[in-house]
C-alpha positions in Angstrom: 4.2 87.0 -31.1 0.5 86.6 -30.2 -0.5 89.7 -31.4 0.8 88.7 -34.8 -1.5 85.6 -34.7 -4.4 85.7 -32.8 -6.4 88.1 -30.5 -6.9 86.8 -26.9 -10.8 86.9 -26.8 -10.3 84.4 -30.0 -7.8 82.5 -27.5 -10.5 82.3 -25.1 -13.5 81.0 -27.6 -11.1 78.7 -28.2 -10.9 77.7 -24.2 -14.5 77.6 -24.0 -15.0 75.4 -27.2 -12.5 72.9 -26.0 -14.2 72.9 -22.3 -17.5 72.5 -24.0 -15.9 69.3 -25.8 -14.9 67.7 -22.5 -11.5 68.5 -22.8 -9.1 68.5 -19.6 -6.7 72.0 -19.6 -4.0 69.6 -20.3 -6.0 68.7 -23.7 -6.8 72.0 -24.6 -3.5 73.6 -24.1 -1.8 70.7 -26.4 -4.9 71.5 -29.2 -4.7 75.3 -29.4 -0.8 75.2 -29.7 -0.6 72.4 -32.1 -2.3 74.9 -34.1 0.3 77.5 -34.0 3.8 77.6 -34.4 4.2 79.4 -31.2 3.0 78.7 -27.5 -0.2 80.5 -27.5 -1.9 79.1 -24.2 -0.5 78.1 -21.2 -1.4 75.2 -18.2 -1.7 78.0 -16.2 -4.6 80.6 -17.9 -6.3 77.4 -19.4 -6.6 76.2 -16.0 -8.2 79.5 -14.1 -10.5 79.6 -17.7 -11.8 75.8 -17.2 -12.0 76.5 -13.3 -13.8 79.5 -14.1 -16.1 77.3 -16.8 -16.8 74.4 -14.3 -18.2 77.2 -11.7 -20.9 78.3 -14.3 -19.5 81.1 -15.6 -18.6 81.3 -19.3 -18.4 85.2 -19.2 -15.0 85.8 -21.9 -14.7 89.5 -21.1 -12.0 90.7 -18.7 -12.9 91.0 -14.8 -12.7 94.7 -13.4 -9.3 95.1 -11.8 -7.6 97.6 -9.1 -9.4 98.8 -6.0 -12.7 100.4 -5.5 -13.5 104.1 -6.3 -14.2 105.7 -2.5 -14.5 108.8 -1.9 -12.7 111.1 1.4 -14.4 113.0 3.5 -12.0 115.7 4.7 -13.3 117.3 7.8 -12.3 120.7 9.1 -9.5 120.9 10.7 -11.8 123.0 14.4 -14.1 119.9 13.8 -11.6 117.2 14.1 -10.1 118.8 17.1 -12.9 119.2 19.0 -14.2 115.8 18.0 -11.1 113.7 18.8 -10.3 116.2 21.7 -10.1 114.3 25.6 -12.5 115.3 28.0 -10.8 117.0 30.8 -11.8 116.4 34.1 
């Protein structure tokens, strides 16, 4: 397991060393897992990491996930009615 080995922000030091060495995702997912018996990274996280390096950012920490905090605003029920209420003629 990869908890038994290795913590993930080591994982991704790892990622960013092997990007800073000029090595493609291919190469850096064959280097980290030759050093472990077990598959540690895969094509498909070392290749949104090195996408992620090439843009400039080199930010390890996770990205904020889920949606954005809003907030309701409940009107009464009289003001809705009257707002959303047809004109009659």
């Amino acid at each position: 397991r990869l908890s038994d080995t290795m913590e993930i922000s080591e994982i991704r030091v790892m990622m960013k060393y092997e990007f800073h060495r000029g090595a493609t995702a291919r190469q850096t997912v064959a280097n980290i897992d030759s050093a472990f018996a077990i598959l540690v990274a895969t094509n498909a996280t070392v290749n949104r990491w090195h996408k992620k390096f090439r843009s400039g950012d080199f930010n390890l920490s996770n990205e904020p996930r889920g949606r954005l905090n809003t907030r309701r605003i409940i009107m009464s029920k009289s003001h809705c009615g009257r707002e959303f209420q047809p004109k009659s003629t």
